[in-house]
C-alpha positions in Angstrom: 0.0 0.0 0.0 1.3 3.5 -1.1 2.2 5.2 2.4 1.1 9.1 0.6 -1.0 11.2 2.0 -1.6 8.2 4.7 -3.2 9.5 7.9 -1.7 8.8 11.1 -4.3 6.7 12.6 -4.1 4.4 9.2 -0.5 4.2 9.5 -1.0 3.0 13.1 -3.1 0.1 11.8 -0.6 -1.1 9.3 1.9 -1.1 11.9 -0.6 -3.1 14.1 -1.1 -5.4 11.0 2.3 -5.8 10.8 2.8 -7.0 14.1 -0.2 -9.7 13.5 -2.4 -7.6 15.8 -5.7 -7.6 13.1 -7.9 -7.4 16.0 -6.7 -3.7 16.8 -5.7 -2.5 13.5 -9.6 -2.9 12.8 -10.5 -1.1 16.1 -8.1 1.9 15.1 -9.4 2.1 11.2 -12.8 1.9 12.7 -12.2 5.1 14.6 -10.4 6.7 11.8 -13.2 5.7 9.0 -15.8 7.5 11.6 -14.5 10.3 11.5 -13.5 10.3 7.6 -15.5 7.9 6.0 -14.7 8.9 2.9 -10.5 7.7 3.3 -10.0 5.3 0.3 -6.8 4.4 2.6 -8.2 3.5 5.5 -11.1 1.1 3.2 -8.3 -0.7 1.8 -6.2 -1.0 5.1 -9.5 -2.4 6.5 -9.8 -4.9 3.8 -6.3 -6.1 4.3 -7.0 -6.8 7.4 -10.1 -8.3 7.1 -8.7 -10.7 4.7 -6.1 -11.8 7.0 -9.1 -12.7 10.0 -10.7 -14.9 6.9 -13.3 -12.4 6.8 -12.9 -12.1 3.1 -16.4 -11.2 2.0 -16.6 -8.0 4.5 -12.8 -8.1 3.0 -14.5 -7.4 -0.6 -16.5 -5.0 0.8 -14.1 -2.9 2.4 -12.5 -3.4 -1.3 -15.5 -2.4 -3.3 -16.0 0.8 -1.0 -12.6 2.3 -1.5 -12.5 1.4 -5.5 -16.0 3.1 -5.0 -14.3 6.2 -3.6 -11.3 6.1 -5.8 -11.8 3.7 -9.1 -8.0 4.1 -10.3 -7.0 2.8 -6.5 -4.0 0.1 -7.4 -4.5 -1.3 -4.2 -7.9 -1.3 -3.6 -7.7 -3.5 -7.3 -5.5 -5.8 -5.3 -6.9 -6.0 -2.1 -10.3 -7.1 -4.3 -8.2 -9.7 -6.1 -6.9 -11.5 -2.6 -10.6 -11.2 -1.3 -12.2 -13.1 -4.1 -9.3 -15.3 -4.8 -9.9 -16.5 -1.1 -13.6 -17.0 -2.0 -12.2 -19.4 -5.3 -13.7 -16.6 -7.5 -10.5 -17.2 -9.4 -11.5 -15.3 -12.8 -13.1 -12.2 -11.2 -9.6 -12.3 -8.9 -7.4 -12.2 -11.7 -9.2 -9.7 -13.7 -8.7 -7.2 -10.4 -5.2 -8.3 -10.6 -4.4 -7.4 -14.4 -6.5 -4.1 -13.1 -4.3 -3.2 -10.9 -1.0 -4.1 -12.7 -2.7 -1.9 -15.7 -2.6 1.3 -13.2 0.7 0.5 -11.1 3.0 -2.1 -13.0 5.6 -1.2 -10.8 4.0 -3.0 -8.0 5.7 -6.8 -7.3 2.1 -7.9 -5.2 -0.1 -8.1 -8.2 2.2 -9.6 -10.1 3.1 -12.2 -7.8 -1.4 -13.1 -7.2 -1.9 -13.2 -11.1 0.4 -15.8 -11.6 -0.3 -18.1 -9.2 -4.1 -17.6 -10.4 -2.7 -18.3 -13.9 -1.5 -21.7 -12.9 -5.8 -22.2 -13.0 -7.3 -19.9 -15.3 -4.4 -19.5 -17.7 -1.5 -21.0 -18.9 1.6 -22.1 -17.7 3.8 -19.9 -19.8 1.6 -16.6 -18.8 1.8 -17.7 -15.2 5.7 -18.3 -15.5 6.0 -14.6 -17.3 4.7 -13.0 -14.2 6.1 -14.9 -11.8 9.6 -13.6 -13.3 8.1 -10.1 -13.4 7.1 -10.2 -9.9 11.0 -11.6 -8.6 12.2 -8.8 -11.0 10.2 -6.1 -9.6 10.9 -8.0 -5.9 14.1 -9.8 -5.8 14.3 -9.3 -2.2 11.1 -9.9 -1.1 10.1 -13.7 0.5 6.8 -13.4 -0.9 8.0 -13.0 -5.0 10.2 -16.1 -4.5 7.5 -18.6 -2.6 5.8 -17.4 -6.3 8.6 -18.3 -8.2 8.8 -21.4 -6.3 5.1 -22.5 -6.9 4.8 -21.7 -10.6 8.5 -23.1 -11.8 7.3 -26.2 -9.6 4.0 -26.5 -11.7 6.2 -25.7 -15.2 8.4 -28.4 -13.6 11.1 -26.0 -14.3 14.0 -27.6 -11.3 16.3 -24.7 -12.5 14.0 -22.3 -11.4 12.4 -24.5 -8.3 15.9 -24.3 -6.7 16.9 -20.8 -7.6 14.1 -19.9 -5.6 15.2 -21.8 -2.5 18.5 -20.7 -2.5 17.1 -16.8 -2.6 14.7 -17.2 -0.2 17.6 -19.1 1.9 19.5 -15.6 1.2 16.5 -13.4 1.8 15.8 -15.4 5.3 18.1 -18.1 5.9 14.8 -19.4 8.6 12.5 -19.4 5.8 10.3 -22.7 6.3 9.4 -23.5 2.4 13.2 -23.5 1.9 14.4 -24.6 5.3 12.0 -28.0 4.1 12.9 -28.2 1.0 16.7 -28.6 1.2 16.2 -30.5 4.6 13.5 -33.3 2.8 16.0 -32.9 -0.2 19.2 -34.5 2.0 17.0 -36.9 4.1 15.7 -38.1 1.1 19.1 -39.0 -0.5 19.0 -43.0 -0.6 21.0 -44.2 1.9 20.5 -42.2 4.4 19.8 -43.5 7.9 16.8 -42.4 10.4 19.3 -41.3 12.8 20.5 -39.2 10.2 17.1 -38.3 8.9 16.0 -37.5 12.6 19.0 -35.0 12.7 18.2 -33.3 10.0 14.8 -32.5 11.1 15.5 -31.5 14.6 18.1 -28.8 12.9 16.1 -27.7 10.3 13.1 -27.2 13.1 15.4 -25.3 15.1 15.3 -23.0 12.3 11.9 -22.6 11.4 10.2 -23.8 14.3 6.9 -23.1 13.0 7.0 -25.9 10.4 3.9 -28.8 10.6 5.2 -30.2 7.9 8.9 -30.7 9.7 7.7 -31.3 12.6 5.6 -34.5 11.1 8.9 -35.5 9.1 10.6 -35.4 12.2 8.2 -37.6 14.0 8.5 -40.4 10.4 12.0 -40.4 10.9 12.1 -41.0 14.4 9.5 -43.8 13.9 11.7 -45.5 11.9 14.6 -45.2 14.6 12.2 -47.2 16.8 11.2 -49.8 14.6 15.2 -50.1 14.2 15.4 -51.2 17.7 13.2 -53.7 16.8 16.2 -55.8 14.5 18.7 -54.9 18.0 16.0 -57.1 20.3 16.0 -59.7 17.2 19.6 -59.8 16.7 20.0 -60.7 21.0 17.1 -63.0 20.4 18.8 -65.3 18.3 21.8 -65.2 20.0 20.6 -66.3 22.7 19.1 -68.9 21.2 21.7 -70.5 19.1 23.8 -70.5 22.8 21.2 -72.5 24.5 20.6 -74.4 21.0 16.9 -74.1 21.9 16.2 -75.6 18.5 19.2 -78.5 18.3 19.8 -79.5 14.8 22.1 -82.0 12.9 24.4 -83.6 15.8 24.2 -84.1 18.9 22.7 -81.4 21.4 24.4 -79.0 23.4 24.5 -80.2 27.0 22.3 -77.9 29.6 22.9 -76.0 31.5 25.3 -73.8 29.3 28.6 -72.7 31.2 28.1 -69.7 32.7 31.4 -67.9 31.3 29.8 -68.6 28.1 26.4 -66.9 29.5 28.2 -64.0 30.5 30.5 -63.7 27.4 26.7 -63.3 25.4 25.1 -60.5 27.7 28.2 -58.9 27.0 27.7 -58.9 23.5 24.1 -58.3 23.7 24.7 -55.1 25.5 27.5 -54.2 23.3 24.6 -54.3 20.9 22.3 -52.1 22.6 25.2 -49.6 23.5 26.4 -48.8 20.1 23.2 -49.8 18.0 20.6 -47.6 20.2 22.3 -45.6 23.3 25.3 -44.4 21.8 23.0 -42.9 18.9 20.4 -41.8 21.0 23.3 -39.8 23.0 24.7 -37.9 19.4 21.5 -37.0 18.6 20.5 -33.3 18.4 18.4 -32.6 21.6 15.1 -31.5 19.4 15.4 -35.4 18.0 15.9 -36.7 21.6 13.2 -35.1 22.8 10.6 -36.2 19.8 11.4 -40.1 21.2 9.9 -39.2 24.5 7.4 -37.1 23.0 6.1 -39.7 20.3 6.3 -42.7 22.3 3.6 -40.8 24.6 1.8 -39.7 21.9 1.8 -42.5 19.3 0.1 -46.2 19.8 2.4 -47.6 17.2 5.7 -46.2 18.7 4.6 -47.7 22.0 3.8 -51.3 20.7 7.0 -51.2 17.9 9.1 -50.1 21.6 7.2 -52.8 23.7 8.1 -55.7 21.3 12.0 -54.5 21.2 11.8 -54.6 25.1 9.8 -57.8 25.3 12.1 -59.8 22.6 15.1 -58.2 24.6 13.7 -59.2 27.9 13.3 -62.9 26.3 16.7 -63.3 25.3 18.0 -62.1 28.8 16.0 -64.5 30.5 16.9 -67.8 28.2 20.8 -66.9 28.7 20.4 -65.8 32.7 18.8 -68.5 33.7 21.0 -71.9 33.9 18.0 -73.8 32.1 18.4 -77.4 31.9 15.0 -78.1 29.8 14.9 -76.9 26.6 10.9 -76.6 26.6 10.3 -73.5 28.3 13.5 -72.0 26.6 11.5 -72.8 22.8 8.1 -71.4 24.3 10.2 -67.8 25.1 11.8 -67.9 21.7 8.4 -68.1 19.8 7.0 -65.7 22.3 9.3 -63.3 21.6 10.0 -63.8 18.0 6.3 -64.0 16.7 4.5 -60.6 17.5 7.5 -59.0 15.8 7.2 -60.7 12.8 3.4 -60.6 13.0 3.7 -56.4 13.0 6.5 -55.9 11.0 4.7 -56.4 7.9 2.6 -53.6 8.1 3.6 -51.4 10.8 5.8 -49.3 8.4 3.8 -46.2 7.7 1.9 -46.0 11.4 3.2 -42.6 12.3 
């Protein structure tokens, strides 16, 4: 919005607005459009902030009685656009759009609403036009470069797609569309591990800690951290098995009990594989990633149960080395105990979370 001729109570509401505080930018234009009803200014500021509540038809409104007080108003042509863009009147949108580029093609805003209309009611070379028009008019402004971003995605022009993350990562290196971007685009490299997945997240969150869609990748990779643990408890399952030769094959069986040095010499192994496999991970971890195990183990069923098999299956194996058996029964029921809801969850488990 052009800040001549602006009157001081409508330049207190744009500050307001700027600050997020709609609520009293709407309580000061109300005052000031009281007093001056006719202020094409303080129409448009109310229709900006309208639009921002979700209020979009009294949004219009507030449009339609500034263009009424001043037809060849560039923003009040704008502000008319976003409101009826918000209400899917996509046509009538973009016609206020090309409006109010016609009167002030100076201005990057317009620019930057028409072509993201265009990707819907035109073509995607018009729409690509002016979204290049709006970054040329705005190369320092976020909002020109999220544009950029959507229409060279829908031209399926990369080049362009990661031109515009790496200027919005200039512009604001917290910005989240390009904090997630580059983030999902290294997490998603094949090869790489939850652990280093989970990392990832819990840095790029630390950046732009408003992100839902961070926060739920996050939580994925985490998941799949958990269901890890899962192949840990197996691994110690089976080692504990093949020492008490629960299930003797070939030859002759092993005779029971099994020697306790050779007991020992197994936990030790089994919590050499807990130690590096899951603690000494869980301890290099950033502390935003630590945190999401707690955190999604309380609020997930499926991390629980995929957690509660690791522990039981663990537990299992502990007991059929501790104990000195000398009956290989009871050792067999433990093994199929423990080995069976794993397998019976592991087939489709993967995507709970």
């Amino acid at each position: 919005m052009s800040e001549t001729s602006l009157h001081p109570r409508v330049e207190q509401a744009l500050e307001l607005y700027g600050m997020q505080r709609r609520e009293e930018a709407l309580a000061v234009l109300a005052r000031r459009l009281a007093e001056a009803p006719d202020d094409h200014t303080a129409w448009t500021a109310r229709a900006r902030c309208l639009t921002a509540l979700g209020r979009n038809e009294e949004g219009l409104d507030a449009a339609d009685q500034a263009l009424k007080l001043e037809p060849g108003l560039a923003d009040g042509h704008f502000m008319r656009g976003f409101a009826l863009r918000r209400m899917s009147r996509l046509p009538e949108a973009e016609q206020s759009q090309r409006e109010a580029i016609r009167i002030a093609p100076e201005h990057w805003g317009p620019h930057a609403q028409r072509a993201e209309m265009l990707i819907f009611v035109g073509t995607k070379e018009e729409a690509l036009e002016e979204a290049l028009e709006a970054v040329r008019l705005g190369p320092d402004v976020v909002d020109t470069w999220h544009t950029m971003y959507k229409v060279a995605a829908f031209n399926s022009r990369s080049d362009l797609v990661q031109e515009s993350v790496r200027q919005l990562l200039r512009i604001d290196p917290t910005d989240q569309l390009a904090v997630t971007e580059v983030t999902g685009r290294e997490a998603r490299r094949p090869g790489t591990s939850a652990t280093r997945a989970a990392d990832l997240y819990a840095g790029a969150l630390a950046a732009a800690p408003g992100s839902a869609s961070l926060r739920s990748d996050l939580d994925r990779a985490v998941y799949r951290m958990l269901r890890g643990t899962r192949w840990l408890a197996l691994l110690c399952l089976v080692s504990a098995a093949v020492t008490v030769d629960v299930f003797p094959t070939g030859g002759a069986a092993k005779e029971l009990p099994v020697p306790l040095g050779t007991r020992l010499w197994v936990l030790t192994l089994m919590a050499v594989v807990w130690g590096f496999g899951a603690w000494h991970r869980y301890r290099r971890l950033r502390t935003g990633a630590r945190l999401t195990v707690f955190t999604l183990v309380r609020r997930s069923f499926w991390s629980r149960v995929v957690l509660g098999q690791a522990t039981w299956a663990t537990l299992c194996a502990l007991l059929l080395v501790a104990v000195p058996w000398s009956g290989r029964t009871v050792p067999q029921v433990l093994f199929w105990l423990a080995l069976v809801p794993n397998l019976l969850s592991m087939t489709h488990d993967r995507d709970k979370v």
